[in-house]
PyMOL Python script that loads the backbone (N, CA, C, O; Angstrom):
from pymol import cmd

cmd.read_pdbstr("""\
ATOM      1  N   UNK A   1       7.885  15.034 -16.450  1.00  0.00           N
ATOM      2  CA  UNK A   1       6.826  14.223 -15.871  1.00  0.00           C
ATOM      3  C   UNK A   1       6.153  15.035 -14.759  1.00  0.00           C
ATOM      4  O   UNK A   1       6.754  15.674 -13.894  1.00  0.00           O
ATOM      5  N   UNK A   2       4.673  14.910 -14.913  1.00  0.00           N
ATOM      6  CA  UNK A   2       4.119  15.302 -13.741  1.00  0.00           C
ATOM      7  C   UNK A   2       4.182  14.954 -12.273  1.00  0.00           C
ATOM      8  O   UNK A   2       4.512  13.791 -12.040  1.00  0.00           O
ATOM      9  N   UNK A   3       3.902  15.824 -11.118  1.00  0.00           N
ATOM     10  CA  UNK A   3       4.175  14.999  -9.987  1.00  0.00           C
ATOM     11  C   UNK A   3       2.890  14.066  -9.565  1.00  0.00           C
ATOM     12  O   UNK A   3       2.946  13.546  -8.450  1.00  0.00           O
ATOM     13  N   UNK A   4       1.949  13.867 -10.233  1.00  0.00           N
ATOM     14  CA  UNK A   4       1.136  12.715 -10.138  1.00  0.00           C
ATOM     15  C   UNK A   4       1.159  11.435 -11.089  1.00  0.00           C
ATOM     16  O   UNK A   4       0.732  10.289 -10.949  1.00  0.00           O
ATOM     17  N   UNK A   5       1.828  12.090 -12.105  1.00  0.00           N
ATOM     18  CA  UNK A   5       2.570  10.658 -12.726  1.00  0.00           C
ATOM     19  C   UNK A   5       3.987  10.311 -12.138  1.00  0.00           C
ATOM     20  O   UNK A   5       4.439   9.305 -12.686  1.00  0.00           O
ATOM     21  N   UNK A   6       4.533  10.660 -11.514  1.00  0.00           N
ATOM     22  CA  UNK A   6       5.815  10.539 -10.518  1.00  0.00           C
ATOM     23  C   UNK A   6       5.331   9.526  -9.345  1.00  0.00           C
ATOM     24  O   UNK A   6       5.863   8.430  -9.169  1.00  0.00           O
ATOM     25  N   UNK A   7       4.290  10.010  -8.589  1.00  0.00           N
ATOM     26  CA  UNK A   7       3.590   9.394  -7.815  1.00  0.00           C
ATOM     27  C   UNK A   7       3.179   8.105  -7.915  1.00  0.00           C
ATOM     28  O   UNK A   7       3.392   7.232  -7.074  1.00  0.00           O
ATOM     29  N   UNK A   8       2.344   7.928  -9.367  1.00  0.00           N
ATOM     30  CA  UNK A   8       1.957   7.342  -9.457  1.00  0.00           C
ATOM     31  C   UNK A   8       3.145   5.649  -9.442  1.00  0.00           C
ATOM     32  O   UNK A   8       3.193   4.729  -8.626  1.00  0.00           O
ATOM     33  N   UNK A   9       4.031   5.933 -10.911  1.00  0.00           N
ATOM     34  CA  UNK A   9       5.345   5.603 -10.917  1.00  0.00           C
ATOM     35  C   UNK A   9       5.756   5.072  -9.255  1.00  0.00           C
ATOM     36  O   UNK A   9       5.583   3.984  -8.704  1.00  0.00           O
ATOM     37  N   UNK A  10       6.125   5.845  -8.961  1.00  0.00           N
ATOM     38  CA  UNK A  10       6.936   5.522  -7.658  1.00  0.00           C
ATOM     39  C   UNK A  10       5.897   4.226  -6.527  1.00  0.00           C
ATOM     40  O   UNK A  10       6.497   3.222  -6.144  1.00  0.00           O
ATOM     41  N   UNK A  11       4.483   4.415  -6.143  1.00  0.00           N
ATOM     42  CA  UNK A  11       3.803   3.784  -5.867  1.00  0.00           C
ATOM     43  C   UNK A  11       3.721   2.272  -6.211  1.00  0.00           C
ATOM     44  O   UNK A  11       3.721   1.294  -5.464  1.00  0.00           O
ATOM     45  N   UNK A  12       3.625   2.406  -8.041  1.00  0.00           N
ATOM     46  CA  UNK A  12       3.555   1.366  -8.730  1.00  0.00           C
ATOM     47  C   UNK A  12       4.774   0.057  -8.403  1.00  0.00           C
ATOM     48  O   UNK A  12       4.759  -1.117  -8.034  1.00  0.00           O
ATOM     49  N   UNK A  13       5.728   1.043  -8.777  1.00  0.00           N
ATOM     50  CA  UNK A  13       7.263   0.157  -7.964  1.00  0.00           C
ATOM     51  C   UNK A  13       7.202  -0.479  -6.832  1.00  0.00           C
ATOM     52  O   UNK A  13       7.222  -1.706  -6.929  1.00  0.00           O
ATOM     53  N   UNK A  14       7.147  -0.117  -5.984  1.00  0.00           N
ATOM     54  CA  UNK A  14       6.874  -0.064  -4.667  1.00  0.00           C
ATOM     55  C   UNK A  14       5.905  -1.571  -4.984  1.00  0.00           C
ATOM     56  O   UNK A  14       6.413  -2.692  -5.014  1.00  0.00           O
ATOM     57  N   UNK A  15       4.734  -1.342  -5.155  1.00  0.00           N
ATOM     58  CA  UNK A  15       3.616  -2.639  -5.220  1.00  0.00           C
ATOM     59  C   UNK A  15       4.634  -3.687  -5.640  1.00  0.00           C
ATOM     60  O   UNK A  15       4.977  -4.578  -4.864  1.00  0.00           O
ATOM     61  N   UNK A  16       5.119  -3.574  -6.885  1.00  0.00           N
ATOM     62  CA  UNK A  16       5.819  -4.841  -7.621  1.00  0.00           C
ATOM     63  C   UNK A  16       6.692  -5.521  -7.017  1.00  0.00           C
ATOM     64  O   UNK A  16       6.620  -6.748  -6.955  1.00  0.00           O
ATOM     65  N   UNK A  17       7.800  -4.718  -6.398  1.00  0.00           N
ATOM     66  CA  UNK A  17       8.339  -4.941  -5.555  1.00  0.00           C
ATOM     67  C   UNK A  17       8.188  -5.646  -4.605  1.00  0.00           C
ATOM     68  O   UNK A  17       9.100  -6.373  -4.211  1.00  0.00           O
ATOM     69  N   UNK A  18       7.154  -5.601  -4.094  1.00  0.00           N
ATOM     70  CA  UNK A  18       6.818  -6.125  -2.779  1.00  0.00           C
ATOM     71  C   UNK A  18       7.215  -5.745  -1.179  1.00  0.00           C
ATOM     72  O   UNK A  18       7.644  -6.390  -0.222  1.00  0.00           O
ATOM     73  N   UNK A  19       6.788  -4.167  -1.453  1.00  0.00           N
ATOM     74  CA  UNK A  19       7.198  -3.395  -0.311  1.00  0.00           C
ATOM     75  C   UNK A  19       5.998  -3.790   0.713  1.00  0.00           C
ATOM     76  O   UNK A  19       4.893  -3.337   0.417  1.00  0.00           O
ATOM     77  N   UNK A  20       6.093  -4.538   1.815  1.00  0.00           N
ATOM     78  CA  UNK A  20       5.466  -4.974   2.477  1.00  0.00           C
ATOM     79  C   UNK A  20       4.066  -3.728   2.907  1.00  0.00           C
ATOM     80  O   UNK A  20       2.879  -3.988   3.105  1.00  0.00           O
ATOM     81  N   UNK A  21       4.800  -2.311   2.943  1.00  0.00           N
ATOM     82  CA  UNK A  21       3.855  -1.340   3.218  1.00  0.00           C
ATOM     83  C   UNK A  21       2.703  -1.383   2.176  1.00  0.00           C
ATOM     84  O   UNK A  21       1.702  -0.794   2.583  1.00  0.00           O
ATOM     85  N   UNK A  22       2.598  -1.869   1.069  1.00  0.00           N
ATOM     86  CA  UNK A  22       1.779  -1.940   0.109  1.00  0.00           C
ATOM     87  C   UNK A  22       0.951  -3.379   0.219  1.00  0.00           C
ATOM     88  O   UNK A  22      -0.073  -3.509  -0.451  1.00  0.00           O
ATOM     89  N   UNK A  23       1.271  -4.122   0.810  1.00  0.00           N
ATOM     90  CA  UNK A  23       0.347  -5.410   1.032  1.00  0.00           C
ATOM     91  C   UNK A  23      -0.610  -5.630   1.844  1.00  0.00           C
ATOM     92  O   UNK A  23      -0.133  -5.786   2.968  1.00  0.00           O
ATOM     93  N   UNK A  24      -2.245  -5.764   1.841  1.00  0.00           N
ATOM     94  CA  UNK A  24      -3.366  -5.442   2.489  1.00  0.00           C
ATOM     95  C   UNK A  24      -2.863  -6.297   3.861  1.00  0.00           C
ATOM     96  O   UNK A  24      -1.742  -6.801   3.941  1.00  0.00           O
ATOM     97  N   UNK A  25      -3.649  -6.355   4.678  1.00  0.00           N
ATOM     98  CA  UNK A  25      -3.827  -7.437   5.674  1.00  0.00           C
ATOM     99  C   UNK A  25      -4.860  -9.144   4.813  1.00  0.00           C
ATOM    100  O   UNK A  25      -5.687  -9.135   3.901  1.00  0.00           O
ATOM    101  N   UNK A  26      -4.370 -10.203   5.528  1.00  0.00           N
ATOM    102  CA  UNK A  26      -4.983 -10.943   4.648  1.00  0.00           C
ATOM    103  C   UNK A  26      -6.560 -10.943   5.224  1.00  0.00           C
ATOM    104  O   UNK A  26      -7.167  -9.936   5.589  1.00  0.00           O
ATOM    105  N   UNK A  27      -7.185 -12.610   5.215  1.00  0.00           N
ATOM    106  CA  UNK A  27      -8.627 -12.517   5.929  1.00  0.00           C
ATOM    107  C   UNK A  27      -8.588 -13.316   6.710  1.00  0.00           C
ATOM    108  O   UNK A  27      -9.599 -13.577   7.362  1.00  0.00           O
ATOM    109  N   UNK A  28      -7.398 -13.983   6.912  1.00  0.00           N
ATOM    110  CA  UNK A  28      -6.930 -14.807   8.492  1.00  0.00           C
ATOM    111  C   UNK A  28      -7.001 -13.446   8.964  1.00  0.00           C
ATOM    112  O   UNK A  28      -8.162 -13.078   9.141  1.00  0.00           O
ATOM    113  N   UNK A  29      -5.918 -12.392   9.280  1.00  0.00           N
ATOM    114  CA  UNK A  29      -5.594 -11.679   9.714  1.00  0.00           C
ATOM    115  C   UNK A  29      -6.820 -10.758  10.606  1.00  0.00           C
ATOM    116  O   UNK A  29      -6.731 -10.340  11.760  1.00  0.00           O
ATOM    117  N   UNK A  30      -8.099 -10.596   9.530  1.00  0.00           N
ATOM    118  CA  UNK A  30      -9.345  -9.806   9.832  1.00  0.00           C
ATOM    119  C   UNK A  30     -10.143 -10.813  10.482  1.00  0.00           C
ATOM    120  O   UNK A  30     -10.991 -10.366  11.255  1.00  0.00           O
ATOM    121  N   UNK A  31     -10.075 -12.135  10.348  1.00  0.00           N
ATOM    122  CA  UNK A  31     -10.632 -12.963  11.181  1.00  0.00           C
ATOM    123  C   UNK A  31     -10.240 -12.957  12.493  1.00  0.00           C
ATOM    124  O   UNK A  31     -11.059 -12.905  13.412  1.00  0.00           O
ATOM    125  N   UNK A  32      -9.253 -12.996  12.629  1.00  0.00           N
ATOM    126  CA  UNK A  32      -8.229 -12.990  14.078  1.00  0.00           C
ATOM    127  C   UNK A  32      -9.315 -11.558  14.961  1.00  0.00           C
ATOM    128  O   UNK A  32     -10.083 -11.544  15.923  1.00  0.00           O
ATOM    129  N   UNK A  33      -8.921 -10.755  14.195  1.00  0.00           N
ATOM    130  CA  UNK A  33      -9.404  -9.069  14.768  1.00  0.00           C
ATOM    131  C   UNK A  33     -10.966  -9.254  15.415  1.00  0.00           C
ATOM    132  O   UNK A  33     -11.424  -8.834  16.478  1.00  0.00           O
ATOM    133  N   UNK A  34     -11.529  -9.972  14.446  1.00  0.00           N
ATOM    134  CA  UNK A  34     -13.314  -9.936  14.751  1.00  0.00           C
ATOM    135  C   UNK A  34     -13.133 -10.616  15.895  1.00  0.00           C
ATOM    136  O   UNK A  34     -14.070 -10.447  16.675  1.00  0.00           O
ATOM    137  N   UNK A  35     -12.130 -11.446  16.362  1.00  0.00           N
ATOM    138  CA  UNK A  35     -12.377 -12.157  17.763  1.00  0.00           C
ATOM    139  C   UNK A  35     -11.381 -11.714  18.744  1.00  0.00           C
ATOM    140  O   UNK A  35     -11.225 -12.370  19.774  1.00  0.00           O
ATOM    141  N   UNK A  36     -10.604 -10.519  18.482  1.00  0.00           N
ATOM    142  CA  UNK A  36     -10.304  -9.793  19.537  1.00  0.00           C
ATOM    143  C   UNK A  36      -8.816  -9.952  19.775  1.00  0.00           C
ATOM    144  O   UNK A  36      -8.314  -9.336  20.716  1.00  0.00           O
ATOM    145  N   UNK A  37      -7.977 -10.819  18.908  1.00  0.00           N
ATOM    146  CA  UNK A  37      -6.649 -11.035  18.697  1.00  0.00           C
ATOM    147  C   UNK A  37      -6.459 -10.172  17.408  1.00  0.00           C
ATOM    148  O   UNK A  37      -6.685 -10.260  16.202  1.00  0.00           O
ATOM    149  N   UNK A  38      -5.884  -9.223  18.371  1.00  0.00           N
ATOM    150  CA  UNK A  38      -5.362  -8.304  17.053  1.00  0.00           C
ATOM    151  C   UNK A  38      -3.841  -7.390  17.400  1.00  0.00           C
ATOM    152  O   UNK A  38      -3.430  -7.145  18.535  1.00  0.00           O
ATOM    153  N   UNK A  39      -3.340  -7.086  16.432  1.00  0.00           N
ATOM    154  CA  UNK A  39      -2.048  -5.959  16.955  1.00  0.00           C
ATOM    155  C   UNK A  39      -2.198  -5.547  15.538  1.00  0.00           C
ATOM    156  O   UNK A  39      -2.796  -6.111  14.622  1.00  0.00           O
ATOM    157  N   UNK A  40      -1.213  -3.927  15.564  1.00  0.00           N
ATOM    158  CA  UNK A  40      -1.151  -3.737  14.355  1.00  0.00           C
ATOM    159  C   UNK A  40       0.670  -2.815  14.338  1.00  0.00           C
ATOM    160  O   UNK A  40       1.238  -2.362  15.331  1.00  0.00           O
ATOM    161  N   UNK A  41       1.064  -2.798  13.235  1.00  0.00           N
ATOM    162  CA  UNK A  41       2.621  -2.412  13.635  1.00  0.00           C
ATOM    163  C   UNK A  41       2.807  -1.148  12.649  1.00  0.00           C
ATOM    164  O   UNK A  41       2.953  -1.371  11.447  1.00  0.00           O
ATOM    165  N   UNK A  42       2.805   0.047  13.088  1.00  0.00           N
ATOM    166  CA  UNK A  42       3.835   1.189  12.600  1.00  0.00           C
ATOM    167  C   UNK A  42       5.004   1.187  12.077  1.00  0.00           C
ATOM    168  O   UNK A  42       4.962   1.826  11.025  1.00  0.00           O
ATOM    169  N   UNK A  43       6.272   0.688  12.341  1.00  0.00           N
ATOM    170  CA  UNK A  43       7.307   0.521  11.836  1.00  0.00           C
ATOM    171  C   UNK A  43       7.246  -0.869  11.707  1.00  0.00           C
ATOM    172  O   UNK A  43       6.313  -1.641  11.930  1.00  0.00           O
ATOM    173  N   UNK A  44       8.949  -1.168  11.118  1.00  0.00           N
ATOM    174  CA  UNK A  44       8.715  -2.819  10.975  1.00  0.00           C
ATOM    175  C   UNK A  44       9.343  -3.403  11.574  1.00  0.00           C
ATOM    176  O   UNK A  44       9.981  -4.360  11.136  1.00  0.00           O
ATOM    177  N   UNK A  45       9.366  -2.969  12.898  1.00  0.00           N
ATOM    178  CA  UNK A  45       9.714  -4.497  13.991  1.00  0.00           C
ATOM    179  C   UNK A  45       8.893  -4.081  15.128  1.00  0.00           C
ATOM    180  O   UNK A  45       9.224  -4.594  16.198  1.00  0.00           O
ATOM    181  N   UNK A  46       7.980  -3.337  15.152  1.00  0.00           N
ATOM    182  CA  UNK A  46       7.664  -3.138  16.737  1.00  0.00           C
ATOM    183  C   UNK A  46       6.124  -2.982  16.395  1.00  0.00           C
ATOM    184  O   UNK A  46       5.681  -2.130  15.624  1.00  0.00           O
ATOM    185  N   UNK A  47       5.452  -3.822  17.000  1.00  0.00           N
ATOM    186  CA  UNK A  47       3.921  -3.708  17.504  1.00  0.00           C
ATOM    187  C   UNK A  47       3.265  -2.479  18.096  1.00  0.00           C
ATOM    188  O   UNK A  47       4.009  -1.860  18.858  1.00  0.00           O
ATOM    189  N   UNK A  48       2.733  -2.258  18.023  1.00  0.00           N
ATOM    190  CA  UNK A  48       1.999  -0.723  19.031  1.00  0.00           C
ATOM    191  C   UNK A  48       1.433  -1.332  20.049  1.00  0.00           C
ATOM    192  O   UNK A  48       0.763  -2.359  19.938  1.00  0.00           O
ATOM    193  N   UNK A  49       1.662  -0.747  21.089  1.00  0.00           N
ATOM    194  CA  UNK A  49       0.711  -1.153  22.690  1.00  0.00           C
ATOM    195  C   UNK A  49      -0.268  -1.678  22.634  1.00  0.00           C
ATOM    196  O   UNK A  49      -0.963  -1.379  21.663  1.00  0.00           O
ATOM    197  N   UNK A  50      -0.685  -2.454  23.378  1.00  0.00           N
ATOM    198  CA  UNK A  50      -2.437  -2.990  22.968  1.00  0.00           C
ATOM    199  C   UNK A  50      -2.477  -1.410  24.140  1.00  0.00           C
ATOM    200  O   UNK A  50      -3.273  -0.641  23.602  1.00  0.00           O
ATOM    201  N   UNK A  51      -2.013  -0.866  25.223  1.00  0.00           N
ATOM    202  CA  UNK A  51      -2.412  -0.474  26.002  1.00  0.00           C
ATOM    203  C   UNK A  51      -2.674   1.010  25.680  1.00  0.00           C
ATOM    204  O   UNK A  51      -3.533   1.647  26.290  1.00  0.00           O
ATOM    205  N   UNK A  52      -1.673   1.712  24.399  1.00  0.00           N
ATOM    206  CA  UNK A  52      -2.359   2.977  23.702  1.00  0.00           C
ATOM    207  C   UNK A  52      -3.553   2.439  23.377  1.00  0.00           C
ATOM    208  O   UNK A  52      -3.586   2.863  22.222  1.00  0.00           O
ATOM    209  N   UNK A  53      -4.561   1.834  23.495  1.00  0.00           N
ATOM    210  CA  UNK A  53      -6.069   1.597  22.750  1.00  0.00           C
ATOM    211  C   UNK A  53      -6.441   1.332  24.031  1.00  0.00           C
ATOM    212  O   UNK A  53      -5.863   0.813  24.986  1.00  0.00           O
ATOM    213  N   UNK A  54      -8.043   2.013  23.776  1.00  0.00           N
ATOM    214  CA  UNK A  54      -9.118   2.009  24.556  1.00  0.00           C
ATOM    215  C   UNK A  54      -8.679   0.274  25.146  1.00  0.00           C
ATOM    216  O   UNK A  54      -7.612  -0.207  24.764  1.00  0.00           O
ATOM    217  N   UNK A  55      -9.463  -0.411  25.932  1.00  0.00           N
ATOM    218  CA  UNK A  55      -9.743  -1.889  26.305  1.00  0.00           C
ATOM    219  C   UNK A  55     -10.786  -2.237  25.453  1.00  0.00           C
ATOM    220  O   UNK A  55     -10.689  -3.277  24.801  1.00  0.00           O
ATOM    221  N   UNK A  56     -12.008  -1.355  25.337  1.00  0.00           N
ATOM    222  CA  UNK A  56     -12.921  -1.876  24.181  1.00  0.00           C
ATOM    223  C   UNK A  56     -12.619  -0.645  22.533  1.00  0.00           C
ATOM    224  O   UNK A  56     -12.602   0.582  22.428  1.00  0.00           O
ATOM    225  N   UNK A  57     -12.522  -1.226  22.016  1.00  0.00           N
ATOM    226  CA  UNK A  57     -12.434  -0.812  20.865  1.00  0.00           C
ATOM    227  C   UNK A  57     -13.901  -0.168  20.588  1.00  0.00           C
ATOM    228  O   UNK A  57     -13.621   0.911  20.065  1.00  0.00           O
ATOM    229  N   UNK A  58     -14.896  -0.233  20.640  1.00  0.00           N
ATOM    230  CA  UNK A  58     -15.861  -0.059  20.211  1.00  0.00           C
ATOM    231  C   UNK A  58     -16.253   1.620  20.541  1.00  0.00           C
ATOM    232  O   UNK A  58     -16.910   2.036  21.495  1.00  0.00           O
ATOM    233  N   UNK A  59     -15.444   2.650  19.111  1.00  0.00           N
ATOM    234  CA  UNK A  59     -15.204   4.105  19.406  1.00  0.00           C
ATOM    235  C   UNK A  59     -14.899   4.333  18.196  1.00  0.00           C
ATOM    236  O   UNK A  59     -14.911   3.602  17.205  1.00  0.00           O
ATOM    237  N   UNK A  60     -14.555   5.678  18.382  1.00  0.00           N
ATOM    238  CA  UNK A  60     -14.283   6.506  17.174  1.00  0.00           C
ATOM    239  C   UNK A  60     -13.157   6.375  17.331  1.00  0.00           C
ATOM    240  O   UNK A  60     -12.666   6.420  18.459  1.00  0.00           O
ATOM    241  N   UNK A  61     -12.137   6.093  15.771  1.00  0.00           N
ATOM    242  CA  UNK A  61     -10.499   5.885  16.208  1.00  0.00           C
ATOM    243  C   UNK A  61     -10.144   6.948  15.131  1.00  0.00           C
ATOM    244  O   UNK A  61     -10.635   6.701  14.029  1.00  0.00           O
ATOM    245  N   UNK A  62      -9.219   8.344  15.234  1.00  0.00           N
ATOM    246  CA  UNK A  62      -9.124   8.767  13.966  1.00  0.00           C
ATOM    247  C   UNK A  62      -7.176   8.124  13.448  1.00  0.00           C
ATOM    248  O   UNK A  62      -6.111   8.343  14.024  1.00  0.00           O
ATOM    249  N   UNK A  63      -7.441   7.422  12.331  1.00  0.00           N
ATOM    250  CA  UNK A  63      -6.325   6.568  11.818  1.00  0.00           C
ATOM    251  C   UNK A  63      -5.685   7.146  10.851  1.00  0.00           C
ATOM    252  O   UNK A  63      -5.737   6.780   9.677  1.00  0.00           O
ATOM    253  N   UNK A  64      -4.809   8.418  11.434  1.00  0.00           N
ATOM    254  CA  UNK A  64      -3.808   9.212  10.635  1.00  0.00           C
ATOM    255  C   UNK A  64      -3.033   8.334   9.514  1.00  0.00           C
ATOM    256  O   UNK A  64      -2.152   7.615   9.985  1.00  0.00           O
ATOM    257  N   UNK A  65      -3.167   8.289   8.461  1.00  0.00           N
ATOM    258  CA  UNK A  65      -2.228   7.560   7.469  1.00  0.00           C
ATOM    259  C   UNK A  65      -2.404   5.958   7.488  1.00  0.00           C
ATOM    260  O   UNK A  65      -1.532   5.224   7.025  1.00  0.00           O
ATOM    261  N   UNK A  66      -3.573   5.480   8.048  1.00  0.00           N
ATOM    262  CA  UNK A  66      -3.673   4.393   8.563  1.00  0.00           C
ATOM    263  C   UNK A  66      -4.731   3.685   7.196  1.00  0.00           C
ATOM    264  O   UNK A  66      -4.958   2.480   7.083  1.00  0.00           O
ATOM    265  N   UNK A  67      -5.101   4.435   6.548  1.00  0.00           N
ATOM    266  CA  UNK A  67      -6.098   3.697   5.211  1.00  0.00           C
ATOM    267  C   UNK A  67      -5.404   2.740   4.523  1.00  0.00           C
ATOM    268  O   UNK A  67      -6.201   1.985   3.966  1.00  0.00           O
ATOM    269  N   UNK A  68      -3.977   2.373   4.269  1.00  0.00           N
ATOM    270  CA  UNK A  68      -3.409   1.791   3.620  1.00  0.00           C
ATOM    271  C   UNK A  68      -2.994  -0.019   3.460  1.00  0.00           C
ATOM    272  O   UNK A  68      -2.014  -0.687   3.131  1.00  0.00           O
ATOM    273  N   UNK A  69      -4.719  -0.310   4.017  1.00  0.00           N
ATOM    274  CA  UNK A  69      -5.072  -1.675   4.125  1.00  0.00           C
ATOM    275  C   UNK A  69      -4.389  -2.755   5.188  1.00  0.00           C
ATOM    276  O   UNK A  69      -4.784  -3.904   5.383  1.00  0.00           O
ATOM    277  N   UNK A  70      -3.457  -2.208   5.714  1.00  0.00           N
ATOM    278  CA  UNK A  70      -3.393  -2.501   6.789  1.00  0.00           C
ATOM    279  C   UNK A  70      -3.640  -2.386   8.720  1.00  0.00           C
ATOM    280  O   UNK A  70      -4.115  -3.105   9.599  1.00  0.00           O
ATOM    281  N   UNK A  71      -3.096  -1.252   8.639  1.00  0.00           N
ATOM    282  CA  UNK A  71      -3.916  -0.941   9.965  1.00  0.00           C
ATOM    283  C   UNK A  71      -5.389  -0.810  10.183  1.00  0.00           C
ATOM    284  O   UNK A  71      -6.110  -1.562  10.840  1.00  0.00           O
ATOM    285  N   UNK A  72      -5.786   0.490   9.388  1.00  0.00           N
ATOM    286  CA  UNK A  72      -7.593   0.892   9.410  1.00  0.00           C
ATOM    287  C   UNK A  72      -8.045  -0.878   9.450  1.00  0.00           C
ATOM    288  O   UNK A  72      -8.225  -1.485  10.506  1.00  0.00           O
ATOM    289  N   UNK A  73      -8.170  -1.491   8.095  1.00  0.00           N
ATOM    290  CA  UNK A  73      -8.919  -2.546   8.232  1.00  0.00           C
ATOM    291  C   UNK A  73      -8.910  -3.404   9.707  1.00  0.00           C
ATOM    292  O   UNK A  73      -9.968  -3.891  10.104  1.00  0.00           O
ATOM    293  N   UNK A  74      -7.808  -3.542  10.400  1.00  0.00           N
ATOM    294  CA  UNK A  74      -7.437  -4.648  11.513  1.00  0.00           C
ATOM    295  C   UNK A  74      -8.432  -4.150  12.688  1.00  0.00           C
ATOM    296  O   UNK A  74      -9.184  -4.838  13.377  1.00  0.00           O
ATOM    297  N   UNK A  75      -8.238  -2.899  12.711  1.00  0.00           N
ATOM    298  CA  UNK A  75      -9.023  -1.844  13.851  1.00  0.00           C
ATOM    299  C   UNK A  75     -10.643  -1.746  13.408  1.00  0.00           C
ATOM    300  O   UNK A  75     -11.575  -1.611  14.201  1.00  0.00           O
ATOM    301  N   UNK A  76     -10.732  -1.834  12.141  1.00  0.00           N
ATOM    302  CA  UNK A  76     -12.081  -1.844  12.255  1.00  0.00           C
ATOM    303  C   UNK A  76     -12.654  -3.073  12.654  1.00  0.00           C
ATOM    304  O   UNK A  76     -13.597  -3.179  13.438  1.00  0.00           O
ATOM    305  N   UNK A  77     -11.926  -4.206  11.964  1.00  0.00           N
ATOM    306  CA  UNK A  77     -12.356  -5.237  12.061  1.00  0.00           C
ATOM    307  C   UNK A  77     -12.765  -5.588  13.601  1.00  0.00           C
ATOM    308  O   UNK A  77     -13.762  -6.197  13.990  1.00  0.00           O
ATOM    309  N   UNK A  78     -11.961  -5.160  14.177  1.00  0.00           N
ATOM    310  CA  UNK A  78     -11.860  -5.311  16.131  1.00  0.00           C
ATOM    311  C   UNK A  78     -12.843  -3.869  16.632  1.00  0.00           C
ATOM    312  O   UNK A  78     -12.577  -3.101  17.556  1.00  0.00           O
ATOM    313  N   UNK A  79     -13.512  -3.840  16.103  1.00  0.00           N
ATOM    314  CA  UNK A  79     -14.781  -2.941  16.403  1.00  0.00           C
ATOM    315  C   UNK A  79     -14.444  -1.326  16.460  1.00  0.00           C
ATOM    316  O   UNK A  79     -15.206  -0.528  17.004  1.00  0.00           O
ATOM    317  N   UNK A  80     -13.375  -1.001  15.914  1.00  0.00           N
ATOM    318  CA  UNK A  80     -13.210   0.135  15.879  1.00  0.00           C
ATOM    319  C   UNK A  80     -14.233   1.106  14.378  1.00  0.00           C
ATOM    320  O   UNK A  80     -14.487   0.679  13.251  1.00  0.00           O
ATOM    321  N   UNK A  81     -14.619   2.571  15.053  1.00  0.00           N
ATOM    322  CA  UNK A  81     -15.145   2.545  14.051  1.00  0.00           C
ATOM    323  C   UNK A  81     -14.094   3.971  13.301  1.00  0.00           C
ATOM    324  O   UNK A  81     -14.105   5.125  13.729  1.00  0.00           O
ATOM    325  N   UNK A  82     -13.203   3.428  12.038  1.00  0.00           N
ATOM    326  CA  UNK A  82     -11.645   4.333  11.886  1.00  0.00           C
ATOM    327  C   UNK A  82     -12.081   5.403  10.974  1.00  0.00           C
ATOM    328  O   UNK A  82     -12.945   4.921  10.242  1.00  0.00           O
ATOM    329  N   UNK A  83     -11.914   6.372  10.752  1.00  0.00           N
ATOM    330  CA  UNK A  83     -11.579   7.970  10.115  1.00  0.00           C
ATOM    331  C   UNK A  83     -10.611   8.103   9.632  1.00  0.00           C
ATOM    332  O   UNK A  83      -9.767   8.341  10.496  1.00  0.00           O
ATOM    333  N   UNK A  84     -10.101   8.081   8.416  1.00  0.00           N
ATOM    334  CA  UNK A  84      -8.968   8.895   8.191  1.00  0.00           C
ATOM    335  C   UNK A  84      -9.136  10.109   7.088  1.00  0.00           C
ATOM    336  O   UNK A  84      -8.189  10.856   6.843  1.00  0.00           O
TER     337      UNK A  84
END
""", "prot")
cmd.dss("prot")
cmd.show_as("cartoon", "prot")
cmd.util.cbc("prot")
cmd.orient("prot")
């Protein structure tokens, strides 16, 4: 097997599963953000600082590994404008 059909495979699992890392943010969630209640979490028990982030969001954020429908979206939604 190739390592992009490996990938792929392994990914796929993962979704079915219900590896939480694979589940978008919902649109409560992006609603919350547009009004400024937002957090977003790196591992899975701990929140990130509101205080690592600017006070206004409204910047360039570059969101290392962060495309994966959860973080990027929350940050943009809260006026960030994200890169990854």
């Amino acid at each position: 097997m190739d390592h992009l059909e490996f990938n792929r495979e392994a990914w796929d699992h993962n979704v079915h599963t219900g590896n939480r890392w694979t589940v978008p943010v919902d649109e409560a969630t992006i609603a919350r953000a547009r009004r400024g209640d937002w957090s977003i979490v790196l591992t899975p028990t701990r929140q990130v600082p509101r205080d690592w982030f600017p006070a206004d969001l409204d910047c360039d954020l570059l969101a290392l590994a962060g495309g994966g429908g959860q973080q990027g979206p929350v940050l943009a939604a809260a006026r960030a404008a994200c890169n990854r």
